[in-house]
C-alpha positions as CSV (number, residue, x, y, z in Angstrom):
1,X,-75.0,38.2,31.3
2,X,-78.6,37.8,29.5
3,X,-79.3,39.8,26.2
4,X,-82.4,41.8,25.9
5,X,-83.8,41.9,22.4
6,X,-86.7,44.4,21.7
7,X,-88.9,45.5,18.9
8,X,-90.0,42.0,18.0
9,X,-92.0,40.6,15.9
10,X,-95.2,39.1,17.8
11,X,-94.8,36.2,15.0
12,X,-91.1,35.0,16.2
13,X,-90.5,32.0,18.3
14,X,-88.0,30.6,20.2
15,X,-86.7,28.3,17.5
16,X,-86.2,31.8,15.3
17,X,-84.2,33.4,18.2
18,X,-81.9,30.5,18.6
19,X,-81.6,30.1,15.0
20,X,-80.5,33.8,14.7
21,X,-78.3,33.9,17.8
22,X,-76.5,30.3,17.2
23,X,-74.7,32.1,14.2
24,X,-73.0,33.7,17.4
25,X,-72.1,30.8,19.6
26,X,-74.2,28.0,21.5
27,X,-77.6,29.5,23.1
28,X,-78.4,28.5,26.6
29,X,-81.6,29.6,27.1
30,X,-84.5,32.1,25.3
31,X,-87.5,33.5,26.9
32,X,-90.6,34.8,24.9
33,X,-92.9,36.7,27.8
34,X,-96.1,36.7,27.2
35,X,-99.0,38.7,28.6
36,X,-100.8,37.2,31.3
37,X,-104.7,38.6,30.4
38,X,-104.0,37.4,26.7
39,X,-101.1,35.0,26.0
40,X,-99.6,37.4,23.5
41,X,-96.4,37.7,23.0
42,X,-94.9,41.1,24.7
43,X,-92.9,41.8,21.5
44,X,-89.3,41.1,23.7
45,X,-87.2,38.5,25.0
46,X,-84.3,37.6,26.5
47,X,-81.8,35.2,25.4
48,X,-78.8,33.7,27.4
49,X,-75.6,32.2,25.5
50,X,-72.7,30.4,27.3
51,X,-70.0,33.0,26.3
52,X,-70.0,36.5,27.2
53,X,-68.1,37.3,24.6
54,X,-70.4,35.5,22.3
55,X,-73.2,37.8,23.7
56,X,-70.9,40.8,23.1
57,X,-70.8,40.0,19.3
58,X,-74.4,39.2,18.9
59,X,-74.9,42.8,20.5
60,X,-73.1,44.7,18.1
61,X,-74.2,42.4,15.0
62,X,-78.0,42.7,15.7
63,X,-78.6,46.0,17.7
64,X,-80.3,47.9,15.2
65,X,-80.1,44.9,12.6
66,X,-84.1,44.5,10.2
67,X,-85.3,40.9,11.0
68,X,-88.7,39.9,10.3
69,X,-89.7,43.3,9.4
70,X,-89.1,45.0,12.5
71,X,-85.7,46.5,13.3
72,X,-84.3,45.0,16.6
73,X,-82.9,46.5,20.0
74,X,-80.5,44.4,21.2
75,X,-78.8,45.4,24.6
76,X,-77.5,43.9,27.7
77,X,-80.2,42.9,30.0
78,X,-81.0,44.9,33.2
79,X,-81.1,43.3,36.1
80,X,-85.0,43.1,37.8
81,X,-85.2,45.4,40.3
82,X,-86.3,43.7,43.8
83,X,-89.0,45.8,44.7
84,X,-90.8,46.7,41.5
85,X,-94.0,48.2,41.8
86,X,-96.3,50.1,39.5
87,X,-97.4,53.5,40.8
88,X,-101.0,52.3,41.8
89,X,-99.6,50.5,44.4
90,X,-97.4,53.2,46.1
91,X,-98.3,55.2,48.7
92,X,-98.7,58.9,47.4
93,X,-97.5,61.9,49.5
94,X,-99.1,64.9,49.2
C-alpha cells in the first residue's frame, strides 16, 4: 500500500516527509512529483512504509493534521489507472 499525502507545502522535501512519517515506522520510499514545464513541486506525494499497519497509523495521525502551515490530506493511494487520458485526447461523440 502507498500513502497519498496532499495539501503540501511546495517548501517540504523528502527529508521532511520521512522525518514526519518515521515517527510511524521505517519509510521505504517518498516521492515529491514535480511539474514537468516548471520543476515545481505539485504540492503532493506519496510515501511507502514497510508495514501496512504502520501506514494505517500514519493515516489516521496525519489526515487532517497542520504541518508547515498547510493542513494535510492523508489517504490511501489509488492505484494509476492504465489508460489515463486527458479529455483533449478522446475522441468526442456527438
Amino acid at each position: 500500500m502507498t500513502i497519498y499525502v496532499g495539501n503540501l507545502s511546495y517548501r517540504a522535501s523528502e527529508a521532511d516527509l520521512k522525518e514526519v512519517f518515521a515517527d510511524y515506522g521505517e519509510v521505504k520510499r517518498v516521492v515529491l512529483p514535480t511539474d514537468r514545464e516548471t520543476g515545481r513541486l505539485r504540492g503532493f506525494a506519496f510515501v511507502e512504509m514497510s508495514e501496512d499497519a504502520q501506514e494505517d497509523a500514519a493515516i489516521t495521525e496525519l489526515d487532517g493534521a497542520e504541518w508547515m502551515g498547510r493542513q494535510l490530506r492523508v489517504n490511501k493511494a489509488k492505484p494509476r489507472e492504465e489508460n489515463q487520458r486527458s479529455s483533449w485526447g478522446k475522441k468526442q461523440d456527438y
